[in-house]
N, C-alpha and C positions, 0 to 999 in steps of 0.2 A: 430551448424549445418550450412553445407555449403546454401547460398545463392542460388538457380538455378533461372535461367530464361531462357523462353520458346519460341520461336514461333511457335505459335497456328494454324495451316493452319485446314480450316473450314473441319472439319469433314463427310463432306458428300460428299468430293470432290472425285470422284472415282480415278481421275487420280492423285492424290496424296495419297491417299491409294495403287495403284499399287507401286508409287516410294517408299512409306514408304515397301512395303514388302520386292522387292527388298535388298532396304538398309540393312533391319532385317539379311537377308543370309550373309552379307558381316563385318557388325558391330552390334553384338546382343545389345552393353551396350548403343550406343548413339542412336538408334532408341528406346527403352524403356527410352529414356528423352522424346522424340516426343509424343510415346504413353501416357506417362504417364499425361504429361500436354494437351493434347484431350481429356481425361476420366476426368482428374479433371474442363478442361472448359463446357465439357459436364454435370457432378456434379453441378459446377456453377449455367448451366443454367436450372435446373432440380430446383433447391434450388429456384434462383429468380423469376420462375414461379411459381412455388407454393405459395412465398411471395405474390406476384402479384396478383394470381386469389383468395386470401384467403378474402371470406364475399364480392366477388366484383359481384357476378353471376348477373343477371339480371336487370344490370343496362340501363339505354339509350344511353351508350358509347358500348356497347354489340355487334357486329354484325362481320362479316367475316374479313372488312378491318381491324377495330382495333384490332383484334387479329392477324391476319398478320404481322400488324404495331407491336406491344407487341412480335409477336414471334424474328421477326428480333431485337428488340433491347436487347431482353433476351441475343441473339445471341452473338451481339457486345459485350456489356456489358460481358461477361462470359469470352470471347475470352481477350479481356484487361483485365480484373483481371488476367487471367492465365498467359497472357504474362507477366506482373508484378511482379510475384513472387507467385500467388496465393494465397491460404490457406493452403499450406501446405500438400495437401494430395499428390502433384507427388513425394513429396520427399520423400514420405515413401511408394510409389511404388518404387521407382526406388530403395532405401534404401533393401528392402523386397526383391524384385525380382532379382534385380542386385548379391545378395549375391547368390540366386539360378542357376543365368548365369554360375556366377564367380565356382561356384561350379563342375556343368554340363561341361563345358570347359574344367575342372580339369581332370576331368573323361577321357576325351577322347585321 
């Protein structure tokens, strides 16, 4: 399987969500690389939190800053994994979906 790597531009950024739709009109197959490794650093950071709050609840490190602090590093942390090559899951988006691009295209 081919290698991909990704960069990860932070998912909440609106003004890079309008550039990515954009792009989507203009190039369906290389904006579902974009998408795809956002949903897998979002994945990520869903996994590492979970890891993180698991039997941690009501400790004395507990309060709004340290989870702040916890949220952003799930963040970073997620976003480098992805860039790196991930775990594998954009590839079988983009594998999955790119076949339904390639298809729909055909079509037209």
């Amino acid at each position: 399987m081919k290698e991909t790597h990704f960069h990860t531009a932070l998912y909440t950024d609106f003004h890079n969500l309008a550039g990515l739709r954009s792009r989507t009109h203009r190039n369906p197959q290389e904006s579902l690389r974009e998408v795809a490794g956002q949903f897998e650093a979002l994945f990520i950071q869903m996994m590492l939190k979970n890891a993180t709050n698991t039997g941690l609840e009501g400790g004395s490190l507990d309060g709004d800053q340290t989870n702040f602090y916890k949220e952003m590093f799930h963040k970073q942390m997620a976003t480098e994994i992805a860039d790196k090559g991930g775990i594998g899951l954009a590839d079988i988006i983009i594998k999955q979906i790119g076949r339904q691009i390639d298809e729909s295209s055909e079509k037209l």
